[in-house]
C-alpha positions as CSV (number, residue, x, y, z in Angstrom):
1,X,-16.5,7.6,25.6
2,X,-19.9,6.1,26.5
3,X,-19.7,2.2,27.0
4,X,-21.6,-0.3,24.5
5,X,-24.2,-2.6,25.8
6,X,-24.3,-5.9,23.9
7,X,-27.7,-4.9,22.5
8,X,-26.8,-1.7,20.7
9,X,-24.2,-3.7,18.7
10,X,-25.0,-4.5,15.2
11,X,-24.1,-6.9,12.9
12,X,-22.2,-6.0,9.7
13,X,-23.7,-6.5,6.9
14,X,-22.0,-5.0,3.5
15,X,-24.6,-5.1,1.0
16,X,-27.0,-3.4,3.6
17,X,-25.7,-1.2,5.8
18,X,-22.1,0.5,3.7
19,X,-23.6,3.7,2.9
20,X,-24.2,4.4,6.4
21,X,-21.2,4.4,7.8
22,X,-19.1,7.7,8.9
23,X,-16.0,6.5,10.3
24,X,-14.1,3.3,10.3
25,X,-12.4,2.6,13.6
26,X,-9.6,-0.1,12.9
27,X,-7.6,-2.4,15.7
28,X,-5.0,-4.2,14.3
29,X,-1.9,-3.6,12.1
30,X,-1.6,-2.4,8.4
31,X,-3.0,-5.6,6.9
32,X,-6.5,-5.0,9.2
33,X,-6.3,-1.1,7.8
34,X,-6.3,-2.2,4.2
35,X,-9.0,-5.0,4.8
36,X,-11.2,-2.0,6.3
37,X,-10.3,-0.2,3.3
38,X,-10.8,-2.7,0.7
39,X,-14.8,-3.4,1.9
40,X,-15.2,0.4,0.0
41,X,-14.3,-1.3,-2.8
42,X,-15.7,1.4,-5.8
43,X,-17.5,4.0,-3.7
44,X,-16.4,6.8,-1.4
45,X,-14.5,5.8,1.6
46,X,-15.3,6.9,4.8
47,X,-12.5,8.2,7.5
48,X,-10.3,5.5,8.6
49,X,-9.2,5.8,12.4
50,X,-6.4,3.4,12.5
51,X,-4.8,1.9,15.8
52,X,-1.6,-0.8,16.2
53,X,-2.0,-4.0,17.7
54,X,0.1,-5.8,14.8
55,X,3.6,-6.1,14.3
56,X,4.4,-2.5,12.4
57,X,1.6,-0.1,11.8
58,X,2.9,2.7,9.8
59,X,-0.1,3.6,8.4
60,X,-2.2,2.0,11.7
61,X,-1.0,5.3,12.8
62,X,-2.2,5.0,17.0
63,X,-1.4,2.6,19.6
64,X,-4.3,0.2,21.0
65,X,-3.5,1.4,24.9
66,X,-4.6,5.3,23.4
67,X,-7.9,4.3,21.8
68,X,-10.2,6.2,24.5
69,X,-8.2,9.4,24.6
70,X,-7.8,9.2,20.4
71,X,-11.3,8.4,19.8
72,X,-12.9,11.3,22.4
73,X,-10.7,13.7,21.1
74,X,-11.9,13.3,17.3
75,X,-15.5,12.9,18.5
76,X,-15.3,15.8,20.5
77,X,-13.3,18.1,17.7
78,X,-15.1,20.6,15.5
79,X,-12.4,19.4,12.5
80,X,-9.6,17.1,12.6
81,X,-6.9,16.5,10.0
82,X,-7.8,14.0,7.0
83,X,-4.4,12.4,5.6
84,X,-5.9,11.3,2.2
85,X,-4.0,8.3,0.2
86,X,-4.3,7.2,-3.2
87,X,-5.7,4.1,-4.5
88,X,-5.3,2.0,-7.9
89,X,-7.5,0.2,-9.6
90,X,-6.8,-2.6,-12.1
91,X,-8.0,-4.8,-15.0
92,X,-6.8,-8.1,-15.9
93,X,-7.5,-9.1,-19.3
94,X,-7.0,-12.5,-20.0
95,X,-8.2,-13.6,-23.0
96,X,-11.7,-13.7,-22.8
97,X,-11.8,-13.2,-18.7
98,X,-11.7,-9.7,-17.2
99,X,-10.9,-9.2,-13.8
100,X,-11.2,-6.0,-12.0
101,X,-10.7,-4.5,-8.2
102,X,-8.8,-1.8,-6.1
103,X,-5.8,-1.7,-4.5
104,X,-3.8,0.0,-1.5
105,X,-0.4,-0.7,-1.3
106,X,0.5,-2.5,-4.8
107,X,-0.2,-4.2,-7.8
108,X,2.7,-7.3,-7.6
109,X,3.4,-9.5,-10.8
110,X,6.4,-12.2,-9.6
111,X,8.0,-15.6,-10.0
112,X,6.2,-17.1,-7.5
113,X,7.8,-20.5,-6.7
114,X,9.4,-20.8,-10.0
115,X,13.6,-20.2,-9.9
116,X,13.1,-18.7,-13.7
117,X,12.8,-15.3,-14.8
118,X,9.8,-13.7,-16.0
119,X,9.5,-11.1,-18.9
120,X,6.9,-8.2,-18.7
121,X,6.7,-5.7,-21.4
122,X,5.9,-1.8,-19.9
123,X,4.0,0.5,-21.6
124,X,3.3,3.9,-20.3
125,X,0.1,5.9,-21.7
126,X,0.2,3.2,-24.4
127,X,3.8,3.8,-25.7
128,X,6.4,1.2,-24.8
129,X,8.5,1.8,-21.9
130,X,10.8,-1.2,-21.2
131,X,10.9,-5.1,-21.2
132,X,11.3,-5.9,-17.1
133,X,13.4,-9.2,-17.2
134,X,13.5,-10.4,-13.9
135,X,11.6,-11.7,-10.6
136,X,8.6,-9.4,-11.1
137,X,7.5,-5.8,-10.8
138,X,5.7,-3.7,-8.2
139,X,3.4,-0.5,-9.4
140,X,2.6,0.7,-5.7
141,X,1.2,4.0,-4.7
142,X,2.6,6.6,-2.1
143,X,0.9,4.3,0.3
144,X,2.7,1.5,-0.6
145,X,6.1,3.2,-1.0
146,X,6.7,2.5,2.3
147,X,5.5,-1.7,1.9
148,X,6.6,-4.1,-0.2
149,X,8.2,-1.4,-3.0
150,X,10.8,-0.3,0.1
151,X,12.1,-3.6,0.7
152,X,12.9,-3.9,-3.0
153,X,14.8,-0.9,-3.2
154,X,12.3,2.2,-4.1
155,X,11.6,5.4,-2.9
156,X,9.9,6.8,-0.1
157,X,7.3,8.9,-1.2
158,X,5.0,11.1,0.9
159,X,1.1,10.5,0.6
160,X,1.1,14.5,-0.9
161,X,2.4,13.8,-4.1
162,X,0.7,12.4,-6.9
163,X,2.4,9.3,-8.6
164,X,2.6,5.8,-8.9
165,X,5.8,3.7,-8.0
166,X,7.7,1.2,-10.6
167,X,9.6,-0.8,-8.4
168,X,11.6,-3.9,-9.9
169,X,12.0,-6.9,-8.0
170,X,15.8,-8.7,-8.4
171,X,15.7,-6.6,-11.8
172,X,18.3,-8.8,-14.4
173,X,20.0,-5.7,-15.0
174,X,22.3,-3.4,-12.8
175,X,20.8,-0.2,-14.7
176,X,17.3,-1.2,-13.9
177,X,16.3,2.0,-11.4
178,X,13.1,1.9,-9.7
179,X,10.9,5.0,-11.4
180,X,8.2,7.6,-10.2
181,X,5.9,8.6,-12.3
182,X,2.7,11.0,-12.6
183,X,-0.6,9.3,-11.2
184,X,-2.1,10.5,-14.8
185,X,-0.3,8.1,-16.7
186,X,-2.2,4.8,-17.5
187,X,0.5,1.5,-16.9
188,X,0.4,-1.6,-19.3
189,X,1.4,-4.6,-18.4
190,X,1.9,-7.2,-20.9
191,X,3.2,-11.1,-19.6
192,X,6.0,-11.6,-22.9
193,X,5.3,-14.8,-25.0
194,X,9.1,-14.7,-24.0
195,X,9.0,-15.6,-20.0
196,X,9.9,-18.6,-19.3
197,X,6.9,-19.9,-17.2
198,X,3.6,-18.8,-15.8
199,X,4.1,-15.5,-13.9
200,X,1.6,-14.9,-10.4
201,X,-0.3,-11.6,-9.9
202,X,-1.7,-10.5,-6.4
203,X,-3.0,-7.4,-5.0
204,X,-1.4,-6.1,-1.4
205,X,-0.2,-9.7,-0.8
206,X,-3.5,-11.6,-1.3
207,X,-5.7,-13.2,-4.0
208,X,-2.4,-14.4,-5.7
209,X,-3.1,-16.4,-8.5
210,X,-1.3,-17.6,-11.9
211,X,-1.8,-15.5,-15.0
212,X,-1.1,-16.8,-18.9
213,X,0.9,-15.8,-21.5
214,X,0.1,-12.9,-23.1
215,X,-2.2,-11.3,-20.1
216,X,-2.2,-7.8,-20.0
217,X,-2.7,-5.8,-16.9
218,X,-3.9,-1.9,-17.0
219,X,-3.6,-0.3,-14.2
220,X,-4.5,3.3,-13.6
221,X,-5.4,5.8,-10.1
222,X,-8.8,5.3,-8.7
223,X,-11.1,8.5,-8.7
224,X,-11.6,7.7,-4.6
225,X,-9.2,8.0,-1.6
226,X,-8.5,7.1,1.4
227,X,-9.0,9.2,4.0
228,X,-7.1,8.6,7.4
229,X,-7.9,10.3,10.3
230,X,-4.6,12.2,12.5
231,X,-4.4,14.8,15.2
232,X,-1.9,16.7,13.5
233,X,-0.9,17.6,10.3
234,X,0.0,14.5,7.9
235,X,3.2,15.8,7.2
236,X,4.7,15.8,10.5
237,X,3.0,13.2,11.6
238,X,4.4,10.4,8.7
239,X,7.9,12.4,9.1
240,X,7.6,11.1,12.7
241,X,6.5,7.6,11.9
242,X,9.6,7.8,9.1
243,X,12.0,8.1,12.2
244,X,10.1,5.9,15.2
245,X,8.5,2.8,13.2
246,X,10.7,2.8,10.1
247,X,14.1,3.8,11.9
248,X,14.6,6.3,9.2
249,X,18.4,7.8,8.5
250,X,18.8,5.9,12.7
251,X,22.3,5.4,13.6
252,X,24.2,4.8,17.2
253,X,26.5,7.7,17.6
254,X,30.5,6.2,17.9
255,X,31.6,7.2,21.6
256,X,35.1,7.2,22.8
257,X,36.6,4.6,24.1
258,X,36.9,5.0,27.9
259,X,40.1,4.2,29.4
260,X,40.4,0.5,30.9
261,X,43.3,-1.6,32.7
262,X,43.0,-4.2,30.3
263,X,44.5,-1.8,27.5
């Protein structure tokens, strides 16, 4: 890798120079990946070439100590494998107010610091799908299958296949299952005149703010992707990450007790 002198670097500036850029080199954890991500907000983004200095990095797929080996090797490759993830995007309609962005990992709609339950009708392509009585809801993406959605009981779901997570959060009902469904399908959420208070609405764990009575939320898959940058093919790789980072199916063999004088 050649070194950098401090006159070759150049300032970032978005509304100038995003359309010139060819790969995105990351160093951090997941959160820095999707802040990378999230700069490509509605155009095409370029390769992301992720590497761990946070506290996880599942999808911050290198460590920092291989960033010299990792980075030659992709520079230097004719082709190199392109994991490519899904994104959402979303529209808050709030009376008069419309808010729209992207998002990664998930769309979340909770509580917040409220001990009530909140009520959010579902509607699927436009035809009603259930009333989610509870502490919220997730709609996350493969990406995000293995984020927030996990930890609230759904389903791991490879990058490959196109869907979007329903995940409930502390559902008030034992029959509540968290659901995958085809990334065609446009999701309609609707805050019930019902819920008890003021529900909150954030995007990947930021820009959480409170949202009225009657707000609905439309969320559908983006037309771009993210594409991450591997060495291998995606699938072992994330099968790999599965076992190392997530502890995936781990479990300490029993061994036989060895025989002691104290017995």
């Amino acid at each position: 890798m050649k070194t950098t002198n401090e006159n070759q670097i150049t300032l970032f500036i978005k509304q100038q120079n995003i359309n010139k850029i060819q790969l995105v080199i990351t160093l951090g954890g997941d959160g820095t990946v999707i802040w990378a991500a999230n700069i490509f907000e509605n155009i095409s983004v370029p390769p992301i070439l992720s590497f761990n200095m946070g506290s996880l990095g599942f999808i911050a797929k290198y460590p920092a100590s291989s960033i010299i080996k990792v980075v030659n090797t992709v520079l230097e490759s004719e082709s190199i494998f392109i994991d490519l993830h899904s994104k959402l995007t979303y529209q808050v309609f709030e009376g008069e107010n419309i808010l729209t962005g992207t998002c990664i990992n998930e769309v979340c709609i909770d509580r917040g610091i409220n001990g009530s339950l909140i009520e959010l009708e579902v509607y699927l392509n436009n035809e009603y799908c259930t009333t989610a009585i509870g502490d919220g809801l997730l709609i996350a993406t493969p990406n995000g299958s293995t984020a927030y959605s996990l930890s609230a009981g759904g389903s791991i779901v490879h990058c490959a296949i196109p869907s979007i997570l329903i995940t409930p959060i502390c559902p008030h009902s034992l029959s509540f299952r968290p659901l995958i469904i085809p990334d065609s399908v446009i999701i309609k959420l609707k805050v019930s005149e019902n819920s008890r208070h003021l529900p909150w609405f954030n995007i990947d764990g930021s820009n959480k703010r409170k949202i009225n009575l009657g707000t609905v939320i439309e969320i559908k898959l983006s037309e771009f992707c993210i594409p991450y940058v591997v060495l291998d093919d995606g699938y072992s790789n994330w099968i790999g990450r599965l076992r190392d980072i997530l502890g995936w199916n781990d479990r300490q063999r029993q061994k036989a007790l060895k025989h002691s004088p104290m017995l």
